[in-house]
C-alpha positions in Angstrom: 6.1 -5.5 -16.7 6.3 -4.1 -13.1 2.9 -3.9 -11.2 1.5 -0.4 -10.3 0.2 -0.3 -6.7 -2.7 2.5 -5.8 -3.6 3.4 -2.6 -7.0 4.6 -3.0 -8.4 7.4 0.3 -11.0 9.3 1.2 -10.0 13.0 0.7 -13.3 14.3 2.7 -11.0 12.4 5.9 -8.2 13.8 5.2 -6.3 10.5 4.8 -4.0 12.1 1.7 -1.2 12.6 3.7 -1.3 9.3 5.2 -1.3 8.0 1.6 1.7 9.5 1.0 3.3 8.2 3.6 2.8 4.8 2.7 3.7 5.5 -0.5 6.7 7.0 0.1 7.8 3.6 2.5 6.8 1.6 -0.4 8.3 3.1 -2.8 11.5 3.6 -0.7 11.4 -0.5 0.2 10.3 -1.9 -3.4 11.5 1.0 -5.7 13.1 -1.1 -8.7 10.4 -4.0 -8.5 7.6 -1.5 -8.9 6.4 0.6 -12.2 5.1 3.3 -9.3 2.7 3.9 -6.7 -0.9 5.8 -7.7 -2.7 7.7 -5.2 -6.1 7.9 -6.1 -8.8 10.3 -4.2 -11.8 8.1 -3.7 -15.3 9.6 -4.5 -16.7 6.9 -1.6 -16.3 8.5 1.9 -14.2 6.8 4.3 -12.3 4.5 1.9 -9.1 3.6 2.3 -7.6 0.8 0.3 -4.5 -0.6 -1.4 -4.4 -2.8 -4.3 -1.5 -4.2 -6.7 -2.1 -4.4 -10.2 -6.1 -4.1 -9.4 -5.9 -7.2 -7.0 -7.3 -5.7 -3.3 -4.2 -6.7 -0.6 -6.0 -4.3 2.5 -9.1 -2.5 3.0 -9.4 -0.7 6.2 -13.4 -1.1 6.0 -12.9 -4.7 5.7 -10.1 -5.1 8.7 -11.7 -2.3 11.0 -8.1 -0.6 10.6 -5.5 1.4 8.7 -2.3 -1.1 7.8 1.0 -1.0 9.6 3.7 -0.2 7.1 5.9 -3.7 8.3 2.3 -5.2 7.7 1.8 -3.4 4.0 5.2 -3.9 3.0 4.8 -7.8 4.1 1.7 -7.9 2.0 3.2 -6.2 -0.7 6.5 -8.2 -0.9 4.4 -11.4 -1.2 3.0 -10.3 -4.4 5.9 -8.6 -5.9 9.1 -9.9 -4.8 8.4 -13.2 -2.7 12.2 -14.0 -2.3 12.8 -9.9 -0.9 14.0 -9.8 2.7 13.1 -6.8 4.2 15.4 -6.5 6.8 14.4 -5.2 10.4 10.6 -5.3 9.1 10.6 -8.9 8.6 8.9 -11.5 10.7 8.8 -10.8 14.8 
């Protein structure tokens, strides 16, 4: 079964559109390893958080930050496809 990944965001900040974009790069990048992606509106302000399959890969409370997408899509090849190369956002 193919992991679901949810990008959870605080809709009081306004982050919804920034979840989509992420999810759009992820789904665009990982499209037939994933079942989809789930963006969820968080009921805790500020929160802004992406998880595979309930497992927590970033929190931008706990880094201080919002994830790159060549850092997100690093984090979530390593759970999903470890062998996936992925391309000019690997490595440098």
């Amino acid at each position: 079964m193919k992991p679901t990944i949810t990008i959870e965001y605080c809709p009081k900040c306004r982050w919804m559109l920034r979840a989509a974009y992420m999810a759009q790069e992820l789904l665009t990048t990982f499209g037939e390893d994933l079942e989809g992606v789930l963006l969820k509106p968080s009921a805790i302000s500020g929160r802004y958080s992406v998880s595979i399959g309930g497992q927590m890969i970033f929190d931008r409370k706990q880094h201080g930050r919002f994830p790159e997408v060549k850092e997100l899509k690093q984090l979530v090849r390593d759970v999903v496809s470890p062998g996936k190369h992925l391309g000019h956002s690997e490595g440098q």
